[in-house]
N, C-alpha and C positions, 0 to 999 in steps of 0.2 A: 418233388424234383428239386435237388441243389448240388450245388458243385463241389466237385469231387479233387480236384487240382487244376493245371494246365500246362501247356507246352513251352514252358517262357523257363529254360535254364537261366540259372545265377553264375557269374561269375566271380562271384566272391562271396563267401561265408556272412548271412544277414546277422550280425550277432545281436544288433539292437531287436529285431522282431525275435529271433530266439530269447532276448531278455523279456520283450515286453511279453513273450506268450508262459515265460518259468512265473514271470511275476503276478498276472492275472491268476492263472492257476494256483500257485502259490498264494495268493489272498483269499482264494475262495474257499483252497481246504481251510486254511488258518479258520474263516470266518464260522464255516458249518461246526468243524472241530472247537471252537474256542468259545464261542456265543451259544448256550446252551438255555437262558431265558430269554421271554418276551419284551422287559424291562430292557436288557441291554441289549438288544436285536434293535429296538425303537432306539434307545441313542445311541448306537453305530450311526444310522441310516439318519440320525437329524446332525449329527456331528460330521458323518462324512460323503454323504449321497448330495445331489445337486437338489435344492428346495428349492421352485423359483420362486416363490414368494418370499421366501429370506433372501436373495438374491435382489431383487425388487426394492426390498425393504434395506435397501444397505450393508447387508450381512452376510456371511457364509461364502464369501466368495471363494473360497478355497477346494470347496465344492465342484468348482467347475474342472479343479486336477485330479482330487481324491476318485470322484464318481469313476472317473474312467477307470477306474482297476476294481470296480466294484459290481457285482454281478447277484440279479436274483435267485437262477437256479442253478443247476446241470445243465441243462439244454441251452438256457440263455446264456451260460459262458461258452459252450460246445458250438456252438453255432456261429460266437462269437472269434473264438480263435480259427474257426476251419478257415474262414474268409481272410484273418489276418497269415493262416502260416500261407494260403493259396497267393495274397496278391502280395503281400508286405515286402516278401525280397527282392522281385522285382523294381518297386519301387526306392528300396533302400542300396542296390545296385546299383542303379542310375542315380539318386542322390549323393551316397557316401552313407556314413555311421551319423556323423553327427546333424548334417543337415535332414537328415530322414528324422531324427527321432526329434530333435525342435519342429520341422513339419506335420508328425505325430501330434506332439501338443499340441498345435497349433490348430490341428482340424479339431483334435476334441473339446478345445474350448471354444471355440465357432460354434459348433452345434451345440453345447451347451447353451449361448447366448441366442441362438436362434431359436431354441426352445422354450427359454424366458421369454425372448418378446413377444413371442405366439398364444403362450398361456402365465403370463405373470403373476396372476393370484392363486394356482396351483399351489396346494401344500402337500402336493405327494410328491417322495422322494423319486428323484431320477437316476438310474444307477447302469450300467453298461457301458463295454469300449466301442459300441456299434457306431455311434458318431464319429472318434477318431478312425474305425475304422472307413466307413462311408468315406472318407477323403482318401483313406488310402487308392478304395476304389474311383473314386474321381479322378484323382492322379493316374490311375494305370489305363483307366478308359482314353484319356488323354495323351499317352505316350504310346500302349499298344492296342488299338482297337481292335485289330484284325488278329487278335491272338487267340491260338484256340483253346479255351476253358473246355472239360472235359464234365458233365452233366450226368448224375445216375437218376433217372425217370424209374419207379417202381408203381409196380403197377400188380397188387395183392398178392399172389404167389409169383413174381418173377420181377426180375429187375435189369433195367437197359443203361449201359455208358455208353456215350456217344458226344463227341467233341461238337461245340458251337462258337462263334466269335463273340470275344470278350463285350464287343458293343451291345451284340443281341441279347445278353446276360445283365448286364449291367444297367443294360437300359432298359429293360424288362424290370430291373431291380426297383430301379427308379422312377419310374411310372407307377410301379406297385406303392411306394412312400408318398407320393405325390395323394396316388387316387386315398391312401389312407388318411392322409393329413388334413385333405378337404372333402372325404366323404361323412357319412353320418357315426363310422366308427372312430371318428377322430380321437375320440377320450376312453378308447378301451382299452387303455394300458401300455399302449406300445409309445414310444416318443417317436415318433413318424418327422416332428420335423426338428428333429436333433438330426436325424440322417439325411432330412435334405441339406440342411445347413452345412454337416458336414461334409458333403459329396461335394456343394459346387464349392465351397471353400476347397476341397482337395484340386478341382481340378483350376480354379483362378492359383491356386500359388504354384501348381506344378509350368504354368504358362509361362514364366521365367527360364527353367530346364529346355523346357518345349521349344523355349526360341532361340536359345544356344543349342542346341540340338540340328536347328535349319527351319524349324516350324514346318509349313510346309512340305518345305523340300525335304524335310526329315520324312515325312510321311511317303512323298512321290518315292523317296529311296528303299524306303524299308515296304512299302503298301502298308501300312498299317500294324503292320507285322513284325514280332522281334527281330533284330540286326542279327541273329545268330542262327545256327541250325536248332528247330526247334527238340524238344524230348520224345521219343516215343514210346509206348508203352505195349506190352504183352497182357493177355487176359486176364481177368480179375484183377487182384492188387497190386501183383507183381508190376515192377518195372524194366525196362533198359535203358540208361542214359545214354543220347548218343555223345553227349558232354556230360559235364561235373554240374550238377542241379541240388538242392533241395527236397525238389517234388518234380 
């Protein structure tokens, strides 16, 4: 089960999330295509991946920018962009170009530093944009709750979409990071608490927007729910905007 788009049109072309999802992609074929031994696969990832024990130790802080464009596999960047093209224009909609993508940084070096204080003598490389993404999602949890994210459940020979709200997604997201961060799988390889870090750092800096928005009363006005008419869509992949959207 994961998410497939949602109903939140853009009005305005995200061009920093289209940057940041050319550039991610863009790094990873470089990486696969370019890095060809074991030797320099190891220092790519001690020179540009997030190490918190060099981090700890004074060093590598640069780390905490590089990582974010940095991805272990297929699936871990696939995974990583669906969640960026599905919440990111939204977000970067309601911000602007430039305040979304210094927000961008900004959640991914949060979760970066949340993941060193957690595990500081760690000398395995950290690498993914799920941290800055994670804030995206905080941010959007915080602006449109009630907005309906659109979920494909498969289930062995058949497969079901079916719309849910963005809260029930998102908080399901994050109860799952939580239950990972402090359960016995804590050290199986996922940085669990990069993404908490960056979730509630996404949604404490979006709380500025949120209150020139009305807070609140932005909510009573809107229920939760995007200001707009939302997208809808026909079977399978196809769509119909009932406005000019993205996704």
């Amino acid at each position: 089960m994961f998410p497939v788009r949602d109903h939140n049109p853009s009005d305005s072309t995200p061009f920093v999330t289209y940057g940041l999802l050319v550039a991610n992609i863009g790094i990873w074929l470089w990486s696969v295509t370019a890095i060809t031994d074991n030797a320099a696969l190891n220092w790519f990832y001690y020179s540009y991946a997030l190490i918190p024990a060099r981090l700890a130790g004074g060093e590598g802080y640069t780390g905490l920018l590089t990582s974010m464009f940095l991805h272990a596999g297929l699936w871990h960047l696939a995974g990583n962009m669906l969640f960026l093209f599905i919440f990111g224009d939204n977000m970067e909609d309601r911000m602007g170009h430039g305040p979304f993508a210094t927000f961008y940084v900004a959640c991914g070096i949060a979760a970066g530093l949340a993941q060193v204080a957690i595990d500081p003598t760690s000398a395995v490389p950290t690498v993914g944009a799920s941290g800055a993404i994670a804030g995206v999602m905080g941010g959007y949890l915080l602006l449109f709750p009630r907005a309906r994210v659109d979920i494909i459940l498969i289930l062995i020979v058949f497969f079901k979409i079916f719309p849910v709200p963005a809260w029930l997604l998102l908080g399901l997201w994050f109860a799952m990071q939580a239950f990972g961060g402090l359960g016995p799988q804590a050290d199986g390889g996922v940085a669990y608490w990069a993404h908490i870090g960056g979730f509630v750092a996404g949604m404490i800096l979006t709380v500025p927007l949120w209150q020139r928005l009305g807070g609140t009363s932005f909510w009573r006005v809107t229920y939760g729910k995007p200001p707009h008419p939302p997208a809808t869509y026909i079977d399978g992949n196809s769509r119909i905007p009932t406005v000019r959207r993205r996704r």
